[in-house]
N, C-alpha and C positions, 0 to 999 in steps of 0.2 A: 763086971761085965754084964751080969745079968740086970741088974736095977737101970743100968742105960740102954739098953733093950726097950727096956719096958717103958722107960721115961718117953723113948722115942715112938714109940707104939703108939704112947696115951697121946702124944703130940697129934699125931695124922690123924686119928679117931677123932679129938676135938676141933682140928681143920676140917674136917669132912661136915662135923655136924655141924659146927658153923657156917658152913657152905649150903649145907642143905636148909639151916634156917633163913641163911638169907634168901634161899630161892623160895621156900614156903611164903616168906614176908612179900617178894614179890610179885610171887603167881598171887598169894591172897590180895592186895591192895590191885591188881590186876581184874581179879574178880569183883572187886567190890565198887571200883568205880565203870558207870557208867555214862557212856559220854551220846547223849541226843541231839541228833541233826535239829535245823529249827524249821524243816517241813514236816516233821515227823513226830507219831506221838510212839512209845512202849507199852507193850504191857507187864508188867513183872508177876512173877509167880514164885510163891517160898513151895519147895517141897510137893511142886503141883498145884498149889493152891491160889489164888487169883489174889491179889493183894491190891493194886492201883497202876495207874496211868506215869510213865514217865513224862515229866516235861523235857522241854529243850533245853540243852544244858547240861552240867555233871550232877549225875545222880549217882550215889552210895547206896548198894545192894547188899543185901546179906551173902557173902562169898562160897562157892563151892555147891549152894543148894537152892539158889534162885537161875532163873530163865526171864527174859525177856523176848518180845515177839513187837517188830515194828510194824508201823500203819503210815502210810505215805498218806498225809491230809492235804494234800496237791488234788487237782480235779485229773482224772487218770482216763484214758483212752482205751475202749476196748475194742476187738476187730471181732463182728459178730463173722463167722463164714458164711459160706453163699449156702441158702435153703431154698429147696425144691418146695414147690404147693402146687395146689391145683384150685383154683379161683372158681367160684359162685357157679359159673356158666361153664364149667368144666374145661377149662385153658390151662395148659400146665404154664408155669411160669418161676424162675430161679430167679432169686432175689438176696443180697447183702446189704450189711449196716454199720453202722458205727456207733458206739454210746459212751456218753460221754458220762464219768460216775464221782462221786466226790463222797468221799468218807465222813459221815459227821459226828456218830459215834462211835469212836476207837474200842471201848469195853463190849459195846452189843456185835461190832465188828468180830470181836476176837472170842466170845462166848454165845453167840448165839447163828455164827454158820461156819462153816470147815474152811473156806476158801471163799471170801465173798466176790472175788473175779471172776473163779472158774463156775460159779454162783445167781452172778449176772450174766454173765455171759450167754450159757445155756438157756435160762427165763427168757432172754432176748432172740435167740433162736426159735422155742417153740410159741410166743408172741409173734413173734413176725409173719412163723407160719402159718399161727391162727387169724391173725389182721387179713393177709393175702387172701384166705380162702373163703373168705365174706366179704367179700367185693369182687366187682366183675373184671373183666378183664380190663377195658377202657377208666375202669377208674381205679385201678391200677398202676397205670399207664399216665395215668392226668393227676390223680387228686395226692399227690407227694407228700406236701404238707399235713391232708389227712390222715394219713397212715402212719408220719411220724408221731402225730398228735397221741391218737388210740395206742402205739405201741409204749408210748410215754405215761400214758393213763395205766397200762396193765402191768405196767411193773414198780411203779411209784409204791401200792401196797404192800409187797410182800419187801420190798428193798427197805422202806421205812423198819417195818421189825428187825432188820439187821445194821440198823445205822447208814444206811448207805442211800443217798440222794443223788438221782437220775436229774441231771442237771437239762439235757438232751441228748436227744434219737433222730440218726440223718441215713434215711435210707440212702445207697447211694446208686445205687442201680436195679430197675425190674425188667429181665427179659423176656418174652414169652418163647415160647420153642421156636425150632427152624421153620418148621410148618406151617406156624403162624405167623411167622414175618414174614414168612414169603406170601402169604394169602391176606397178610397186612399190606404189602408192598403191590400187589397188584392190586386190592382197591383204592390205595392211595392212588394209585398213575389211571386205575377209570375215574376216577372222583376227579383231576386235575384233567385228563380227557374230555369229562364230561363239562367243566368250567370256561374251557378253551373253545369247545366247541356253542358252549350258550354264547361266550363274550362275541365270537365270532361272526354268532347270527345275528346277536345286536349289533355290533358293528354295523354289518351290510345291512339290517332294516334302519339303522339311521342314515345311513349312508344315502337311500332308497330315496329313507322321509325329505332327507334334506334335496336330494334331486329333485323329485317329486315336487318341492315348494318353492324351488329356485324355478324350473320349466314353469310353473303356474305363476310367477311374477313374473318373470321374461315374457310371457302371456301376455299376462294383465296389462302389461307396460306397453307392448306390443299394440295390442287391442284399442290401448287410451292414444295412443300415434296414430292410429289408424285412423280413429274414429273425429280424432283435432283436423287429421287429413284432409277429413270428409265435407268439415263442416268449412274450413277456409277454404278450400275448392268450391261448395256450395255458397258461399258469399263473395266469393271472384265471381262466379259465375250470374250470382244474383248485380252486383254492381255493373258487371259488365253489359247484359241487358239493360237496365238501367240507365247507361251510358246512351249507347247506340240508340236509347228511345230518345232522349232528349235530343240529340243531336239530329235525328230524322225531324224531329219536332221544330227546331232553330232552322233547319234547313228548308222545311216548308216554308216557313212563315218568312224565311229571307227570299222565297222564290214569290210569294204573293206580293211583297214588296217592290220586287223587279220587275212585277208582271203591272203592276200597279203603276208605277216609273211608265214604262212603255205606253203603258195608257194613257197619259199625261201629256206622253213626248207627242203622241198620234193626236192626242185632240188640242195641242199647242199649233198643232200646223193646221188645224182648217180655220174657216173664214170668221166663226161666231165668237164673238168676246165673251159669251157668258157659259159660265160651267155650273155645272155642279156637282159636288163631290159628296158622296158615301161617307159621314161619319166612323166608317174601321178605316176607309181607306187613308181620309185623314191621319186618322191616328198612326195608320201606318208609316202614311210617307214622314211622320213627324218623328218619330222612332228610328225610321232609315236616315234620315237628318241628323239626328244625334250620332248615329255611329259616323255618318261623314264626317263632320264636324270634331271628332272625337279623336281621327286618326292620325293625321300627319298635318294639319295646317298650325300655323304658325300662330302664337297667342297673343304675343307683344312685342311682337315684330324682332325679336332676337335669336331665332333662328333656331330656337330651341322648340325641339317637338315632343308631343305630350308623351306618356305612357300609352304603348296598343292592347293595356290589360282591360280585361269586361270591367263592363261597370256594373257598380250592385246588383242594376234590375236584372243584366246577364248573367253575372253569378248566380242570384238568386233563380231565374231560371232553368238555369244548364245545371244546378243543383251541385255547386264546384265545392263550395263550404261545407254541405252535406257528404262530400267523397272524400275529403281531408279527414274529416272525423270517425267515415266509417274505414279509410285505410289505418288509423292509426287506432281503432280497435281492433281491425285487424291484425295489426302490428303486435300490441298487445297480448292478442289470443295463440298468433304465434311463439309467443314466447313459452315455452315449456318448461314448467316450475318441474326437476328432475325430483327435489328431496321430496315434494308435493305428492308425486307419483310413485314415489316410494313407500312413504306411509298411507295411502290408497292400497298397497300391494300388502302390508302387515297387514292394516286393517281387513282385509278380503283372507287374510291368513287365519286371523285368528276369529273371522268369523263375522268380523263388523259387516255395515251395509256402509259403500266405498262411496266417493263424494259425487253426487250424482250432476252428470253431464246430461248436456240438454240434448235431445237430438236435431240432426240438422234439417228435419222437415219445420220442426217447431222454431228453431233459428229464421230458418230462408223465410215465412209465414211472418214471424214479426217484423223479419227487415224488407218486406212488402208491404205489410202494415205502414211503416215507417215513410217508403217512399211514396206511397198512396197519397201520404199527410202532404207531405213536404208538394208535392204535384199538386195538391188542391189550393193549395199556399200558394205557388207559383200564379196559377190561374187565376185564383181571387185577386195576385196582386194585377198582373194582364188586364183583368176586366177595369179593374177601379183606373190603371195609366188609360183603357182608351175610352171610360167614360172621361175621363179630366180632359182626356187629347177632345174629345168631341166637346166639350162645353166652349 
């Protein structure tokens, strides 16, 4: 009885230890491998002691008296908190960040700062605070970029001694106190007050100017009508006289003619054959002949009668050709060149001297001149028809 007791005893005791070594076998090979992410580096340590860098991959550790400590070599995101400062010109102002950090040596990482997160982080805090409070408030507020630049600059040295590279720094918000966005926000709206109200009065001074240059060319334009007015009323007026002289002139000299006729007819009826006549009177009756002869009698016996238009020497007298020509400068003058009169009105705008028009005393003056000529024309020719009438 007893020896199977005992046989049974030593059974279980060697099930047990075999159980137990198989667990040691597994907790040890449990211990001993280690398995490395491939973003991530280890560091291993025997007994406290720093020995090397895991790679990615399985790594064999000395079991039960090694440590490892991982290092995420991904670019890692920190959230700096919102930090109070008071800026250059004494504006308080609260401000947060974001910094972006990257691990580049895992060994100075892990031996030479405690937590290089909570590490950066802090550095990036009392940086932010120091950047804010050396600058004014407005640049602040405006220079963004500067600010990430400097707070990039101040942590770059002390982060290098811990392996760790500041990749970038993104401020992401500066506000200034309530007191001063409200004292921001009403000189903003005087400042656009004061924009609305310049734009405003420029406006209405152009608005002025351009009235102002439009009434002075309706003027001008006005004035150049007025003044064309003047002068074709002053040369009707001159033609018309003109007219009515010649015509008194034709009409004398058709009554000395008639008078002359009668004197003819009265010395045909008395007793004496012999006359003698006045060389104009001659020429007269010889003149008044022509126009008989010129009227209605018959040429070659077909019954056809002449034209009752003057003849040259009467045109030329009555000055008929002379009034064709000056109606059809007048015609001319009346025509009012409108774009002509419009750049007359620029040019008087911008200062030019405008195309200068004659006046109509200096008009009416020449075109008296003119018929003065033509009159003397006339007469010269008069004289020489009644000297030829008289030879």
């Amino acid at each position: 009885m007893l020896p199977a007791t005992v046989l049974q005893l030593g059974g279980g005791v060697v099930s047990i230890v075999l159980i137990l070594v198989l667990l040691i076998a597994v907790v040890t090979v449990y211990q001993m491998v280690e398995i490395v992410n491939a973003y991530e580096k280890r560091a291993l340590t025997v007994f406290g002691e720093y020995r090397k860098l895991l790679e990615p991959g399985i790594n064999f550790v000395p079991p039960f008296v090694s440590r490892t400590y991982a290092f995420d070599m991904r670019t890692q995101t920190l959230d700096v908190p919102r930090q109070e400062a008071i800026t250059r010109d004494n504006s308080p102002v609260t401000a947060d960040a974001v910094v972006y950090i990257k691990v580049m040596d895992a060994k100075k990482a892990f031996l030479e700062v405690d937590d290089y997160k909570r590490a950066v982080s802090n550095l990036a805090q009392t940086t932010l605070r120091a950047v804010l409070g050396d600058m004014e408030l407005d640049d602040t507020l405006n220079k963004r970029q500067e600010i990430n630049a400097k707070i990039r600059r101040e942590l770059d040295e002390p982060t290098d001694e811990w392996g760790i590279r500041v990749e970038s720094v993104e401020v992401r918000e500066v506000n200034p106190s309530q007191d001063v966005q409200q004292a921001m926000e009403q000189q903003t709206s005087a400042e656009r007050r004061r924009r609305a109200m310049i734009l405003e009065a420029q406006g209405e001074r152009r608005s002025a100017v351009e009235k102002a240059e439009g009434d002075k060319q309706s003027n001008i334009i006005r004035a150049q009508g007025e003044k064309q007015s003047q002068i074709l009323e002053a040369q009707g007026d001159a033609i018309s006289t003109v007219l009515r002289a010649k015509s008194a002139e034709s009409m004398g000299e058709r009554a000395v003619i008639e008078k002359g006729m009668e004197t003819l007819e009265n010395i045909g009826q008395g007793e004496s054959t012999t006359f003698v006549l006045p060389q104009e009177l001659s020429s007269l009756v010889g003149r008044y002949g022509k126009h008989l002869t010129g009227s209605d009698v018959q040429t070659n016996g077909e019954g056809t009668l002449d034209s009752l238009d003057f003849d040259d020497e009467t045109r030329e007298m009555l000055g008929l050709d002379d009034i064709e020509e000056i109606l059809g400068q007048i015609d001319e003058e009346a025509e009012v060149d409108v774009e002509a009169m419009e750049e007359q009105a620029q040019a008087v705008k911008h200062g030019d001297n405008p195309a200068e028009i004659k006046d109509p005393d200096e008009v009416i003056d020449e075109m008296d001149d003119e018929f003065a000529g033509g009159d003397g024309g006339s007469g010269a020719t008069s004289d020489d028809d009644s000297q030829s009438d008289g030879k």
